[in-house]
N, C-alpha and C positions, 0 to 999 in steps of 0.2 A: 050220629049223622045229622040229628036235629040242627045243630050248633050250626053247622059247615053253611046250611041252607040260609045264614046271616050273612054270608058273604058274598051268594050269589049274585052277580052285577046282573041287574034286571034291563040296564042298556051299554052295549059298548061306548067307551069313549063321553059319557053322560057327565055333563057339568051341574055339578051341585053347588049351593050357599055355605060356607063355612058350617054356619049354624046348623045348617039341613046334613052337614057331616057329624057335627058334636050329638046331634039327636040318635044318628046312625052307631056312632060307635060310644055312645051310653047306652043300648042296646045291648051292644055286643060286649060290655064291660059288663052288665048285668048276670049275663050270661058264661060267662067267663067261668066264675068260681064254681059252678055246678062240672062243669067238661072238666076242671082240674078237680076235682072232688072225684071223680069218677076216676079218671088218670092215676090220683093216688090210690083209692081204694082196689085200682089193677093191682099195682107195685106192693100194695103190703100183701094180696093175695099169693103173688110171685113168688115171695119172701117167706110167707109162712109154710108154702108146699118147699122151696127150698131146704128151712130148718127143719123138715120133717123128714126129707127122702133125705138129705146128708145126718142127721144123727144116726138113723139106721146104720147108714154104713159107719161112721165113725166108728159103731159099737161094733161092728165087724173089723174094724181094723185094729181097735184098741186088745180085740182076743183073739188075734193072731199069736201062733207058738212058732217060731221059727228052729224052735232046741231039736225036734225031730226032725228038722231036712238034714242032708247030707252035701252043706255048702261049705267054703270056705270060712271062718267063724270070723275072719275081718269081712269077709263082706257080711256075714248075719250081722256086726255089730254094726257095719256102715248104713245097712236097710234097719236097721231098729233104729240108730241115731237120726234118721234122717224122718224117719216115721213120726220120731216124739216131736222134734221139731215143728212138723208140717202142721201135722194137729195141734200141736202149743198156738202157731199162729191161725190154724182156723177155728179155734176158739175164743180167741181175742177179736176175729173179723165176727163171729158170730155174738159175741155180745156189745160190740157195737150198735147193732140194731137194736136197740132197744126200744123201750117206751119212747124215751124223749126223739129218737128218730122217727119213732111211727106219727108222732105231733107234727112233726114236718108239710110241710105244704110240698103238691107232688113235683115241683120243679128242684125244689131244695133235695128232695129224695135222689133222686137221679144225679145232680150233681154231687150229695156225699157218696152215692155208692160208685159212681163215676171214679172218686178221688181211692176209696178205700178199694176197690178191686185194682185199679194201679197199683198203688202200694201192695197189696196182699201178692198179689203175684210175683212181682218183683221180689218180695221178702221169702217166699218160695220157693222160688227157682231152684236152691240149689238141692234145698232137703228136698224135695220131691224128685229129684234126678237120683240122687242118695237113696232114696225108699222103695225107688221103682226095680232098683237091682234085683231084689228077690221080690217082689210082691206088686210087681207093674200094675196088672190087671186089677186089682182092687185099690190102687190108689188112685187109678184112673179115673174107677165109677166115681169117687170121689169129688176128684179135680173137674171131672167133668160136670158134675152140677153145679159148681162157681161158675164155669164157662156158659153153661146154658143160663144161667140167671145173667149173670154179665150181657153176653146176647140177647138175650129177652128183654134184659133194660136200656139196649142201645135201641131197641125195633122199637120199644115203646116211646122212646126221646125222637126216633127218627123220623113214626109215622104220625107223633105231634107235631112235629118242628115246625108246622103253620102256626097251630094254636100258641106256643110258648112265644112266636115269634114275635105273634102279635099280644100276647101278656105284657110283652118287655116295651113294645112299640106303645100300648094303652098306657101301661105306667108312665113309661117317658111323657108321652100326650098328657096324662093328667098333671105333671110336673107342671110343664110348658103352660099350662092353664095356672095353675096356682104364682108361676113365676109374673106373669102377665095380669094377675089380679093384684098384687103386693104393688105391682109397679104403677099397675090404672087406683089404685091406692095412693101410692106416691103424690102422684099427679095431684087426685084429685084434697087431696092437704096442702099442697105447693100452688094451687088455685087458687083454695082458701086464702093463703099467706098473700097470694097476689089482690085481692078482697080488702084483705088488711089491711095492708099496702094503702091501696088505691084510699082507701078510707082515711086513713091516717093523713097522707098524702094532702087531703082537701082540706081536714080537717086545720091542717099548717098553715094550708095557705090562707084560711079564714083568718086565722090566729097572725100571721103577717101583716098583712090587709089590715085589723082592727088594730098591730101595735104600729103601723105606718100612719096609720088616719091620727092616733093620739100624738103621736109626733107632732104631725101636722099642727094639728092644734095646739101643741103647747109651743111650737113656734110662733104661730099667733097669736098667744095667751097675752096677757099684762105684764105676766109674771118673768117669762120671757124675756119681753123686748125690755122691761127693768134691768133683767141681769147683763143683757146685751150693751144695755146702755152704761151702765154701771160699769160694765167690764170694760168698753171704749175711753171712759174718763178719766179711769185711775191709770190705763196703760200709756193715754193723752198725755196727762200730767207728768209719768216713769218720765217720756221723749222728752217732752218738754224739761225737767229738772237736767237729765240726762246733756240733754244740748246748752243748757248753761253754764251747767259744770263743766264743760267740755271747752266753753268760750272762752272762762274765766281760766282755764290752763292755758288757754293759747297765748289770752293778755298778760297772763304773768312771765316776768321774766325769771324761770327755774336755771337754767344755763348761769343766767349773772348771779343767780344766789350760792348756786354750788362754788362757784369763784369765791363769796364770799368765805362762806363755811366752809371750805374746804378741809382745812384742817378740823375740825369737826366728824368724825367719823361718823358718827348714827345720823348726825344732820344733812351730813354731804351724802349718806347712800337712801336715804327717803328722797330728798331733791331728784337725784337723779333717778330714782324708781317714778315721779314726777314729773320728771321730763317723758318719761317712757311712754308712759299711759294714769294720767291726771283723775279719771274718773276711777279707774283701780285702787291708784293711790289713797282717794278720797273714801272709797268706803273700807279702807283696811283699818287695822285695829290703831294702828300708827299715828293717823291722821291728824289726831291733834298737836303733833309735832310744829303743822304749819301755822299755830299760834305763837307759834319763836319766832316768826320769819317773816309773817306778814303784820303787814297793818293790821287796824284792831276795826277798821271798817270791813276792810276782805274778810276780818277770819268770821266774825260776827253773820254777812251776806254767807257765805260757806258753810257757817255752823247752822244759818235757816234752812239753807236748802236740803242737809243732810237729815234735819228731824221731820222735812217734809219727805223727801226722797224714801228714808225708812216706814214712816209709815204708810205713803202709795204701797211699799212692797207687800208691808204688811196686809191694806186692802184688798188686794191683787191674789192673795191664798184664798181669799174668800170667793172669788171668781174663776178658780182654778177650773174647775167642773162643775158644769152641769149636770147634776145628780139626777133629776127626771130624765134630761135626753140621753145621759148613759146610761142608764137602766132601760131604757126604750132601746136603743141601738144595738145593747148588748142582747136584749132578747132576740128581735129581729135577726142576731147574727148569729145564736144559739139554734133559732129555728129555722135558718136556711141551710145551716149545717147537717143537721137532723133532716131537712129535703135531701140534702145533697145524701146524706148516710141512708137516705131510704131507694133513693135514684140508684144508687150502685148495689143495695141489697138485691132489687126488685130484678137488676138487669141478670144477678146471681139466679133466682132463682125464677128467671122464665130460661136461662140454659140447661137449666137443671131439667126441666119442662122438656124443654127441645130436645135432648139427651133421651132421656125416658122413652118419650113418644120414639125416637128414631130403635131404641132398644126393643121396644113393645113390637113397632113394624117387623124388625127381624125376628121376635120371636112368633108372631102370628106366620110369617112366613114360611119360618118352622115348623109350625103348627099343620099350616097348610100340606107341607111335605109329609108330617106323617103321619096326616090323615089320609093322604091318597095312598100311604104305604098298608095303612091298617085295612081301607074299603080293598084295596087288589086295582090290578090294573086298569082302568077303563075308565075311569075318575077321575075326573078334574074338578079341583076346588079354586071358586071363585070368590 
């Protein structure tokens, strides 16, 4: 009766703190195993007067003579058939109890003898209708103390059914807590990561910042506006050779030379690839053909411009890239990338956050619920 006095609502309808319930029914979880200690040490008691007042009779049934009645000898052997049987199985139900079921905790007790007096009766039925033909009355005494242990263990299930109720409800509760610690766990590591984040995050942008500022300055270096310069002159000079060569196709007359050479096969199809496009012409491998064709002042002007023209191109590799400001650019675009791949982590894992938290609320809610089921009615958790 101790125990019960835990549950007593000391006000109707009284709103408690979450906390000021978990304090409550840690109480009552403390308490708990002692009332199921007692509970089982009922049940094994029940159990050991059972296997004591039924082997008596077993031994009375087992030296039963049925050779001296004056029955039909199908029915003596239907009540003996039925007899071995009966006792075959409550012997089998009787060493079921054993040691390893007395180990049992007393809700577990109840549920296997629950399962096994189903079974056992059921597997009875018939040899016990069979045995009762001639020998009713002592099969009874029998049958009847399964029955009253059977009965003795449902009163005992029925007049805990608070206490086990609230075992199952504590257990559940304590789950509910542990799920909600793993989770306020979760969190608070995906905090952390948000920390990181943030850190890293700055750390980038310093790191941009300072390969921006070096840019800067190497665009206003020496070294720079040299290459810049350098790079304008020879591309200058490319136009420049470029539009010469372009003029001196215009002046030539390639049309009236193909008339010439016509007959000429390799002469007459370079001409007219000359006509086509002059500066093409001019840098293909061909080109010296048009020392057959022209004057020896043209080819001479033509032959200067082509060993100037090749080597601008050649200068012109040397200006291709700027090897500082690519290295600079590429970092910078290395490290906005990696903002950008931390911007989409971060937004990952503050929903994972929001997720959580919205999980956590339903399970405190939860929580809330079967705490006012474990206190009894009149409790409201706030």
């Amino acid at each position: 009766m101790k125990f019960f006095k835990f549950f007593k609502q000391k006000d109707k309808n009284s709103k408690i703190s979450l906390e000021e319930a978990e304090r409550r029914i840690e109480k009552l979880a403390n308490d708990l195993p002692l009332r199921l200690n007692e509970i089982s040490l009922e049940i094994g008691k029940a159990i050991e007067e059972f296997k004591s007042s039924s082997l008596e009779k077993i031994r009375i049934l087992e030296e039963i003579d049925l050779s001296s009645k004056r029955e039909d000898e199908r029915l003596k052997r239907m009540t003996l058939q039925g007899l071995d049987s009966y006792l075959n199985e409550f012997s089998f139900f009787l060493k079921k109890l054993d040691s390893k079921f007395f180990d049992l905790g007393a809700i577990e007790k109840i549920e296997v003898l629950d399962s096994l007096f189903k079974k056992f009766f059921k597997r009875v039925e018939s040899s016990f209708h069979r045995a009762t033909i001639l020998i009713g009355e002592e099969m009874a005494q029998l049958h009847q103390e399964a029955e009253k242990l059977y009965d003795r263990v449902l009163a005992i299930r029925n007049d805990n059914s608070r206490i086990f109720s609230r075992f199952f409800l504590i257990r559940d509760f304590e789950e509910n807590k542990k799920k909600i610690a793993v989770k306020e766990e979760f969190i608070r590591k995906e905090e952390e990561e948000l920390e990181r984040i943030s850190l890293k995050v700055e750390e980038i942008k310093r790191d941009v910042f300072e390969a921006e500022k070096n840019l800067e300055k190497h665009y206003e270096s020496f070294k720079r506006k040299s290459f810049v310069e350098g790079k304008a002159r020879v591309e200058g000079e490319i136009a420049s050779i470029e539009s010469e060569v372009r003029k001196i196709g215009i002046e030539t007359d390639f049309k009236g030379l193909c008339k010439v050479y016509h007959k000429n096969r390799r002469l007459f199809e370079f001409l007219s690839s000359c006509r086509k496009n002059f500066l093409s012409a001019f840098l293909s491998d061909e080109w010296e053909i048009l020392k057959e064709v022209l004057d020896k002042q043209s080819w001479e002007r033509l032959n200067f411009l082509r060993e100037r023209y090749l080597k601008a191109l050649g200068e012109k590799e040397n200006f291709c890239e700027d090897v500082v400001e690519s290295s600079l650019r590429k970092r910078i675009l290395n490290l906005r990338n990696e903002l950008s791949s931390l911007g989409e982590h971060e937004v990952q894992v503050k929903k994972r956050i929001s997720k959580t938290k919205e999980e956590i609320k339903s399970l405190i809610d939860e929580k809330k619920s079967m705490a006012e089921k474990i206190l009894g009615e009149g409790f409201r958790i706030f």
